[in-house]
C-alpha positions, -999 to +999 in steps of 0.1 A: +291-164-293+274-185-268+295-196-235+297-232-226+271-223-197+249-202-218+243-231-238+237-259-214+210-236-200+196-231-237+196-267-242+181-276-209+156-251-216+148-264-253+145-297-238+115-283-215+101-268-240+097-301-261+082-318-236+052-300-238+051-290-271+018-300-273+004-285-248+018-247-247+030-236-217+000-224-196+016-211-166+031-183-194+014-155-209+015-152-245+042-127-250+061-149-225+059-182-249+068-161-276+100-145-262+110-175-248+106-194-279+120-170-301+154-167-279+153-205-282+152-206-319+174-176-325+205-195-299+196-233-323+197-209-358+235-198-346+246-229-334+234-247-367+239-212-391+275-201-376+288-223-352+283-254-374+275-272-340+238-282-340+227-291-308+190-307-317+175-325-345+158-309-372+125-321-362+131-308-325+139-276-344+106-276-368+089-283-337+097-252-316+094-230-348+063-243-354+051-238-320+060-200-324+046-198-355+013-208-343+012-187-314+023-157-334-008-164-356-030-166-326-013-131-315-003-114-348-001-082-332+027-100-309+048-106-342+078-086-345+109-082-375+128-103-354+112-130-350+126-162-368+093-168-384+100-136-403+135-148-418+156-173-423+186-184-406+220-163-411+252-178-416+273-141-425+306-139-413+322-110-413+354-122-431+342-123-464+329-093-483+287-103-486+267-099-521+231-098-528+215-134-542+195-120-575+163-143-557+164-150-523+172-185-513+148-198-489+142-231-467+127-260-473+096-271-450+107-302-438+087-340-431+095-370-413+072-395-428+045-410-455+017-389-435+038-357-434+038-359-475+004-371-480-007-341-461+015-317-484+005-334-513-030-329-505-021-291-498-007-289-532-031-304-557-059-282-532-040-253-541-032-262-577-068-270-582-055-304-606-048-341-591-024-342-625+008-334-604+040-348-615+069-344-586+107-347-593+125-363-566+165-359-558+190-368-530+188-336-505+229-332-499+246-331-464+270-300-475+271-266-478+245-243-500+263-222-529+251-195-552+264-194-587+260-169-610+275-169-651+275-142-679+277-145-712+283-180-704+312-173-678+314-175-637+317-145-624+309-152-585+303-177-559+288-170-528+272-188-495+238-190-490+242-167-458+212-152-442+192-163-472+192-126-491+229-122-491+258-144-488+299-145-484+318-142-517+335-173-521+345-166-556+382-177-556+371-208-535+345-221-559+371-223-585+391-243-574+361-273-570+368-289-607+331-302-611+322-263-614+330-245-648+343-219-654+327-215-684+298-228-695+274-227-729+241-213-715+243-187-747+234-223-766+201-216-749+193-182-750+208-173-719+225-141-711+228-144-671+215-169-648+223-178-610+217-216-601+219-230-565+239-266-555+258-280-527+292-285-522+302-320-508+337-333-497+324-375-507+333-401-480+367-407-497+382-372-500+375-367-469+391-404-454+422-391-473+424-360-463+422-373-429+452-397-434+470-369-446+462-345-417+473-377-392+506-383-405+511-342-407+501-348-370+474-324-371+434-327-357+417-348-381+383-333-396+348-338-381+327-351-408+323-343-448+301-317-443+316-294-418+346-301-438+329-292-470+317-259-451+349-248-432+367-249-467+346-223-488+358-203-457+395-206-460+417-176-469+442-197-490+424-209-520+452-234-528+445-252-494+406-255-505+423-269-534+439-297-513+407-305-500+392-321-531+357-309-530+325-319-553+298-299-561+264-312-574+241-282-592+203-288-589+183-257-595+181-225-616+167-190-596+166-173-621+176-161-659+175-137-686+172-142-722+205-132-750+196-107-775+216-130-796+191-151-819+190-188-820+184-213-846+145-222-844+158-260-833+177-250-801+151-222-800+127-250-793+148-266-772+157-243-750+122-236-740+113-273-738+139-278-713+130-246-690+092-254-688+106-283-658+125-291-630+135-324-645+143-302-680+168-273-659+185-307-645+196-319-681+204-284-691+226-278-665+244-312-672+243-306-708+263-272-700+288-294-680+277-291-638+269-324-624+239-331-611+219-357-592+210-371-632+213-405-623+195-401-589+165-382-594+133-398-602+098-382-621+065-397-608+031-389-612+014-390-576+025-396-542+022-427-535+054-436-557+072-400-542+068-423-506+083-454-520+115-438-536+126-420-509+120-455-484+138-473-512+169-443-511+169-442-474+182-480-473+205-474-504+223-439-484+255-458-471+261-473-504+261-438-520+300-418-525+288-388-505+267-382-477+229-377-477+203-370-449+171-370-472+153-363-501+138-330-520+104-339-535+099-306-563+069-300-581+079-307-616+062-283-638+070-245-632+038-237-643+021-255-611+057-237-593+045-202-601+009-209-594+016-227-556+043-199-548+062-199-515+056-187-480+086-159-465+099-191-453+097-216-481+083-225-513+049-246-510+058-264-544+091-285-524+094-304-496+122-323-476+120-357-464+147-362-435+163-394-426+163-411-394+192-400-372+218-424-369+224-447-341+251-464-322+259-482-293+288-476-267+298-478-228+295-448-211+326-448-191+325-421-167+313-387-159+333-349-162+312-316-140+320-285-160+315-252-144+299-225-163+300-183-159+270-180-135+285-213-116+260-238-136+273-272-132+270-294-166+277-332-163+294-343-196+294-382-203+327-395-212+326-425-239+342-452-254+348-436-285+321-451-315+319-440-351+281-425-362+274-419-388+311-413-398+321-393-368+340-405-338+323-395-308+338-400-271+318-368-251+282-362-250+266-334-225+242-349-200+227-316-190+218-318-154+209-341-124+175-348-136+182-359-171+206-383-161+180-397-134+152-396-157+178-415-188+190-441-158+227-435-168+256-455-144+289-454-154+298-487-169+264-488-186+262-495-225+236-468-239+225-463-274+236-427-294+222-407-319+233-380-340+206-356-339+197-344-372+228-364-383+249-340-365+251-337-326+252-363-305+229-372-275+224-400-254+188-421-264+189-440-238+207-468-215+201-501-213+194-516-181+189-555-193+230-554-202+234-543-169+261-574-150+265-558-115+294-537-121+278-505-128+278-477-107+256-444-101+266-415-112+274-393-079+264-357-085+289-334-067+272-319-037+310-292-037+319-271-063+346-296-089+368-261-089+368-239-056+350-266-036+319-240-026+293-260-011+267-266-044+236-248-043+202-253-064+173-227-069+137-238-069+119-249-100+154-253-116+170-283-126+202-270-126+231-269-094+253-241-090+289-228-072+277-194-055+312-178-054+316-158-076+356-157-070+353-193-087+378-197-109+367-214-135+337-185-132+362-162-137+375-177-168+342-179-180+333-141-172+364-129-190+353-150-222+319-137-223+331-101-214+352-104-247+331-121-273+319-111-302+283-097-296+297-079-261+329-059-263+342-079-294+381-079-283+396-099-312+425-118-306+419-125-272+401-158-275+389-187-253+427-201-249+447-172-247+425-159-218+429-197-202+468-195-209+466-160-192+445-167-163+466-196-153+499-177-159+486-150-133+487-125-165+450-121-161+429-121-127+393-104-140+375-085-167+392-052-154+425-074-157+422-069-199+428-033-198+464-040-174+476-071-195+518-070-194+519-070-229+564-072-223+558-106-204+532-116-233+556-109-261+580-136-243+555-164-250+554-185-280+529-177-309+526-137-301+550-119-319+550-081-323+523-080-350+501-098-328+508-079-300+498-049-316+464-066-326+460-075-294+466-037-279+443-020-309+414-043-300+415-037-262+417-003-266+389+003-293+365-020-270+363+012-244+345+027-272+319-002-276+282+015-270+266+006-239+244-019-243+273-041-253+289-033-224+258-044-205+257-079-226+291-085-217+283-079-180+269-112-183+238-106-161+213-135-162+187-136-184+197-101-204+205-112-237+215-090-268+180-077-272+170-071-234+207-054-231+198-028-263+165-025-239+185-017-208+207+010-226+181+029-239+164+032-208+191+050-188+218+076-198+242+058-176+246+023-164+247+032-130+210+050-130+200+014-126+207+017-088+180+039-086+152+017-104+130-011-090+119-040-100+085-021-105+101+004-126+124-022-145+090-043-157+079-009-177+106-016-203+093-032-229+100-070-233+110-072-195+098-097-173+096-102-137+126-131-137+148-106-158+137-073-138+148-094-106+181-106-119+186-073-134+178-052-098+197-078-075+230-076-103+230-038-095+221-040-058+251-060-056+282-035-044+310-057-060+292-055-094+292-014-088+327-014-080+336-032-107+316-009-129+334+024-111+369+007-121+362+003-161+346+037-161+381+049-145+396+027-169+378+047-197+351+021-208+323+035-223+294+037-191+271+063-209+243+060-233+264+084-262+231+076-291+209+086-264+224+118-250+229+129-289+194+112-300+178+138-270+198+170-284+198+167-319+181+134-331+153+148-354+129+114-347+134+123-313+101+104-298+087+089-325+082+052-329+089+029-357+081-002-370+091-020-405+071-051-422+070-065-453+102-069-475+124-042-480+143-033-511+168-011-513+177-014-471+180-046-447+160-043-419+186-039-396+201-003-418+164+010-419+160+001-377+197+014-370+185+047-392+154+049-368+179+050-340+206+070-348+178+101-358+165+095-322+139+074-329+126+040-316+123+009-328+091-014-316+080-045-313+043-043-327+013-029-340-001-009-312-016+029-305+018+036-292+032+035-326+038+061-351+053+053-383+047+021-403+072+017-431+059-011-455+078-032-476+067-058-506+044-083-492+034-069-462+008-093-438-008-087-406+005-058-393-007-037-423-038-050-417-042-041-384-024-005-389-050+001-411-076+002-383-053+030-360-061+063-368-030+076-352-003+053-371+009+068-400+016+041-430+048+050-453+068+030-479+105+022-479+111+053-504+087+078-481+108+065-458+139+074-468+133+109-481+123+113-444+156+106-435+171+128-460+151+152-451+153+149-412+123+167-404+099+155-376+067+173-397+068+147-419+057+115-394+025+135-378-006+116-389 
């Protein structure tokens, strides 16, 4: 989880980065770019993926991957498992038991406009080696991605489209959305099992009711229809999803095998007529009873007519029941499907075509500073509230001093809104010929809006900061961090009980957790003795966290989760970093001089040493554990590892973790400081250049594995 100032220095960062775009970055070296553009993407794929709060359009987004993607390719031997451009975004959570999608389900490459699909219909008819190409086009749904899978004609689970291989079993929840059967007549066809793909909606009138309802319940009303359609697959009570009224529209089939039950020769025939096309699995699935965009979609024969549909649609989208944000242009004929294929990404036989954003004016009446954990001071613009797009927006974040200088904002002024890639909003711009005397400039606080600490501003950054670290609202922030999910993961010690605490006097600082008065606590409304006991479990089990969450949770700048795994591995306590330089820091892989200088001045600093001493005493967990075992016993025990390609029978994460737990290490690329190679199904670049190392010794998944059983180091000498 990302704090509040995490991510205004992540979007100020993205914004940077779009500016020159087009350019690269030529003050960075290559691995720089790369590491900075990956962070960028990772942070935008778990705002959009998990938090459900997007923070930049999609074509901001397509423009950073891109960007990555094409420095990767210039660098292939920069490329590593974790880079975005080898997967697609993750949407797990943890609450839900996850199950393996029979075929992946990947993204669509995405355009913007009649050039972007000229130039894919060109790639297409290149790659098909035939102008003859007929394309189905259908509405592309503004809701959540479900897998469904039936035997022998019944449903027998549901799940989220998760990280794209594996998704959240929603089973209970899908049932209760009536336009979903429970059993349907795919045996009519010759089909014994099949999983088909759709999207749940919540249309523009559930979700106005549901709204009344939740306002005379007095209760927070919903965002918009498609967070609401997404929340509810992930509600425990499947009689509330029920309440909810959602749709569901079913437009493609993954994947099927054939009944051993014969069929008449007539629905023999007509079984295989209607699975030779996109348009054909469309009636099917309505024939079996799912509804589908029937009505909507449109078969044409060239490109030209693709480009005037979807204009045509894109002025017809607010008279439709539900909402839309653009258009899916399919190849039609699965023949031409299997012959195109798809990238690790996408397939090359679809494409989206995105919308405009939507757009609204308002008065920007005045200006909140919010202060962030390292003291970063984020202006948010307060509104008079405006409906776009169907959601009522009154607070936009205006990022820094320079942004609102470079936009022209006064208070007073009336500035046009957008909501980027339909979902977050952001100011366009003001407009100055409105302007009737009474607006005013926005004053940027030269004091701290908390502790009143004189404000302070680095060079090169855009960004104004409160330097005491005793600031409260610094604190606050601290704590939050300290206890999040990816650091020491204390459940049940969220954002507003550690507020509520703080401001009681319950809670002071991060050692503060492990002293709460639980006897005062149990007085308060909402924590009753169940909780309580949560509450004390959780705290407790966090001194066993491994250290480099403990270092993440330290909230030193610049050290994300990645840099922090780094960090722990290079030390067998945390305090050994007293004794490095910045010299010595810059050795560790992925470590650059900004992060070795945060890193060395956060240790030289005797307050953060102190407060390390006291959760040691406190029984926190200050040593590396995996790597004092790893050195004694770990039978990979300086041997290197990397995985590429697709694995089968492990994620890449179990096969990395396996690495590390033997006492081996994971890398980054292909290099003669490698070892082992493990290669999965479609294996690129890396392979490639493996080949060319004498040293590197190339195993598959299953080689891989019986090493593991086997836990002998004889086996990985070249």
């Amino acid at each position: 989880m990302y704090t509040h100032e995490q991510t205004a220095h992540m979007q100020q960062l993205t914004l940077q980065w779009l500016t020159i775009a087009d350019s690269h970055n030529a003050t960075l070296t290559a691995m720089a770019q790369i590491q900075t553009l990956r962070r960028l993407l990772q942070f935008h794929e778990h705002r959009y993926y998990v938090a459900n709060q997007p923070l930049i359009s999609d074509t901001q987004y397509d423009t950073l991957y891109h960007l990555l993607d094409k420095t990767e390719q210039q660098y292939p031997e920069l490329v590593t498992a974790d880079s975005p451009t080898q997967r697609v975004g993750s949407s797990l959570n943890a609450a839900f038991e996850t199950k393996q999608h029979l075929v992946p389900m990947l993204s669509l490459e995405n355009s913007y406009n009649a050039d972007d699909l000229n130039d894919w219909d060109r790639k297409a008819r290149e790659m098909a080696a035939t102008d003859a190409v007929a394309y189905c086009i259908e509405p592309k749904f503004d809701g959540a991605s479900i897998s469904l899978i039936y035997e022998n004609d019944v449903l027998v689970r549901g799940t989220t489209r998760g990280d794209g291989v594996a998704g959240e079993d929603i089973t209970a929840n899908i049932k209760q959305i009536k336009s979903i059967p429970l059993r349907a007549p795919f045996s009519d066809y010759g089909i014994q099992q099949i999983e088909i793909r759709g999207e749940v909606v919540m249309t523009k009138q559930a979700f106005e009711q549901y709204n009344q309802l939740l306002i005379q319940q007095g209760l927070p009303v919903l965002a918009n229809p498609r967070n609401a359609a997404s929340g509810s697959l992930r509600m425990k009570d499947p009689k509330e999803v029920a309440k909810r009224n959602l749709d569901a529209f079913l437009y493609h089939i993954s994947y099927y095998s054939k009944s051993d039950a014969p069929l008449v020769e007539e629905a023999n025939q007509r079984a295989q007529e209607l699975l030779r096309s996109h348009e054909g699995t469309l009636e099917l699935l309505w024939l079996c009873g799912f509804r589908t965009p029937q009505k909507e979609k449109k078969v044409v024969g060239n490109i030209q007519s693709v480009v005037a549909y979807v204009q045509q649609f894109e002025q017809q989208r607010d008279d439709l029941p539900y909402e839309i944000d653009g258009m899916v242009i399919k190849v039609n004929n699965f023949a031409l499907q299997e012959k195109l294929g798809m990238t690790s990404h996408h397939p090359r036989w679809a494409i989206a075509f995105k919308f405009k954003a939507r757009q609204a004016t308002t008065q920007l009446l005045g200006v909140e500073f919010q202060v962030g954990r390292t003291g970063a001071v984020t202006p948010v613009a307060k509104l008079q509230p405006v409906s776009v797009g169907g959601v009522t927006v009154s607070s936009i974040s205006i990022h820094n001093e320079e942004y609102i200088k470079e936009k022209d904002l006064r208070i007073g002024d009336t500035v046009i809104i957008e909501r980027a890639g339909d979902v977050i909003p952001q100011i366009v711009q003001s407009l100055p010929e409105l302007r009737n005397h009474t607006q005013t400039h926005i004053q940027f606080p030269t004091n701290c809006p908390v502790c009143n600490s004189t404000l302070y501003k680095e060079e090169g950054e855009a960004v104004w900061r409160c330097i005491n670290a005793e600031c409260a609202a610094q604190v606050v922030e601290r704590i939050i961090h300290f206890v999040s999910k990816d650091a020491m993961d204390i459940k049940n010690l969220g954002e507003a009980n550690i507020k509520k605490f703080f401001e009681l006097g319950l809670l002071k600082d991060i050692p503060g957790i492990y002293h709460l008065p639980f006897t005062a606590i149990a007085t308060m409304d909402g924590f009753g003795k169940k909780s309580i006991d949560n509450l004390q479990l959780a705290i407790e089990a966090s001194k066993q966290q491994p250290l480099h969450r403990l270092i993440y949770g330290l909230g030193i700048r610049f050290v994300g989760e990645t840099t922090a795994k780094t960090l722990a591995n290079a030390v067998n306590h945390v305090l050994d970093f007293t004794q490095k330089s910045i010299d010595d820091l810059l050795l560790l892989d992925d470590v650059g001089i900004k992060v070795a200088t945060s890193i060395a001045h956060f240790f030289a600093n005797a307050q953060n040493i102190a407060l390390l001493q006291q959760l040691e005493a406190l029984g926190l967990q200050l040593r590396n554990v995996k790597k004092d075992t790893a050195m004694e016993a770990g039978a990979l025990n300086g041997q290197t590892f990397l995985f590429t390609g697709t694995l089968s029978l492990l994620k890449r994460s179990e096969a990395e973790a396996l690495v590390e737990s033997n006492g081996g290490k994971i890398v980054s690329g292909v290099s003669a400081k490698l070892n082992v190679l493990v290669v999965g199904a479609d294996a690129g670049s890396k392979l490639e250049k493996a080949k060319k190392i004498n040293t590197i010794h190339i195993m598959s998944e299953a080689e891989f594995l019986t090493l593991i059983q086997n836990q002998s180091p004889s086996h990985v000498t070249a």
